[in-house]
N, C-alpha and C positions, 0 to 999 in steps of 0.2 A: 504494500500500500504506500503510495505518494502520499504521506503523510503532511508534507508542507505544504502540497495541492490540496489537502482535505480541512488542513485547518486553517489555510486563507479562504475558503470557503465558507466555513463554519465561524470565524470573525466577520466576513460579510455579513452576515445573515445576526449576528450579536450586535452589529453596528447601525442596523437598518429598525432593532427595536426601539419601540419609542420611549427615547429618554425619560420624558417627562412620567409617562406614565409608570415605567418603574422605580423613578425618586417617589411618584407620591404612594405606591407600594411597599417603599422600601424593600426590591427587590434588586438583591444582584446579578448578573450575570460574567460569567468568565468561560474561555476556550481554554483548553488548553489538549495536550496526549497522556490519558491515564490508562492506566490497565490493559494495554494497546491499543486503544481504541482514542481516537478523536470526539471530544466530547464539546458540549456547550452543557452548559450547567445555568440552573436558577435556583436561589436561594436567599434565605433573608436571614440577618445576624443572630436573631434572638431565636432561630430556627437550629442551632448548633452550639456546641459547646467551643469547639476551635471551627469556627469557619474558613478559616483559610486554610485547611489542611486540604494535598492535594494527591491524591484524590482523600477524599472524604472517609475516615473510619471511625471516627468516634461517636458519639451519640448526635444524631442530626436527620432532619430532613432536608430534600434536595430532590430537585425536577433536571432528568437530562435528557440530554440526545444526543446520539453517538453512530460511529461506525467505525467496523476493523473489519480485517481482508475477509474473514466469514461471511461478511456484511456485503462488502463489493461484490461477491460472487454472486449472491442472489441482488442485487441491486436494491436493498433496504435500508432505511435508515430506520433505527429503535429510536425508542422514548420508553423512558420509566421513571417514577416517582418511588425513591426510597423512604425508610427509616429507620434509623439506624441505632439501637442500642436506648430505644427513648426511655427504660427507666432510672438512665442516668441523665436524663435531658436535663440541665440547671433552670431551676424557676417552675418547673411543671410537675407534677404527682400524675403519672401515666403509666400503661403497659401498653406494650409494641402492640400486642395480641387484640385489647381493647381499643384502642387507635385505629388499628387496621381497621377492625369489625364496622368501627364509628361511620369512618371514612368510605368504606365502601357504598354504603350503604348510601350514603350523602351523592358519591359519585355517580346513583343508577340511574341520578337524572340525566345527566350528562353524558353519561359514556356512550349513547349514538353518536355522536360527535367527534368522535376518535376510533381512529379507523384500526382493526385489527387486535383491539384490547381487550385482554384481557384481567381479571383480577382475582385469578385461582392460581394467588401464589403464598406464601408463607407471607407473616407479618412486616415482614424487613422489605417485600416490594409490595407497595399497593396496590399500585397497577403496571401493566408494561403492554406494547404495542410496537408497531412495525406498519411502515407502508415504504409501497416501490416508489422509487424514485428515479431520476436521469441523473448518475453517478458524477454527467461532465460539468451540471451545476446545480446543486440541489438547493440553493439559499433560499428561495422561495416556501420551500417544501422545509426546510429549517424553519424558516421564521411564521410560518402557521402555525406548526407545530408548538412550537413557544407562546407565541400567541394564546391559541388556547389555554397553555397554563396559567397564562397570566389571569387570562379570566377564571382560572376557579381556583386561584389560591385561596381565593375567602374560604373556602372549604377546609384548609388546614387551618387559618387563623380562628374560624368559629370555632372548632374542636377544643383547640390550644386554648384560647378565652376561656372556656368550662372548665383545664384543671390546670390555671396556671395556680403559683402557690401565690399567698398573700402572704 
């Protein structure tokens, strides 16, 4: 995999989100190559214990999309929403298992809307998906992607609301 081809494409597509709307989110977004794979990553601070850990292991949620040479063969790009280790999440009184559950359930409104998803997976991904794409520039098909998540973060933030601690 053309990796420096992959991730000038997947910084296009990070660059082309709209600013504004993710300052008043307070949502970040970063490119970078973890786990061999080419990612775009969405995340908010209060969403993770080390947020800038790269790739992500500690206790935290995070929305990506990504592609490695598995990925170029069949021509897809994945998306999934982690979480990771949330009963050490700082500030919140949670279980992965209970979060998941919360969340799923929230997302059965949504999930026509995202093509290929599914969320019969263990507590640590809430949901995951995959659609074809045109490998020689997918920014587009990037930045829908993302797009949508932006509109249903509320969905984590509602959850998170219920047990942060006081």
């Amino acid at each position: 995999m053309d990796t420096t081809f992959y991730l000038s494409l997947f910084r296009q597509a990070a660059d082309k989100l709209d600013k504004r709307l993710l300052s008043q989110k307070q949502l970040q977004v970063e490119t970078g190559v973890w786990l061999d794979s080419v990612v775009l990553r969405l995340h908010k601070q209060h969403w993770a214990n080390n947020p800038d850990a790269k790739p992500q292991t500690g206790p935290a949620i995070f929305f990506s999309i990504w592609i490695n040479n598995a990925d170029i063969k069949e021509h897809k790009l994945f998306y999934n929403i982690h979480a990771l280790k949330l009963r050490k999440l700082t500030g919140y009184a949670l279980t992965s298992r209970r979060f998941a559950d919360d969340f799923r359930e929230q997302f059965k409104s949504v999930e026509h809307n995202w093509p290929n998803v599914s969320t019969k997976f263990g507590p640590q991904t809430l949901m995951q998906g995959w659609k074809i794409v045109n490998l020689d520039f997918p920014v587009e098909d990037i930045l829908k992607i993302a797009d949508k998540f932006i509109e249903i973060d509320i969905l984590i933030e509602n959850l998170l609301v219920k047990v942060k601690v006081k």
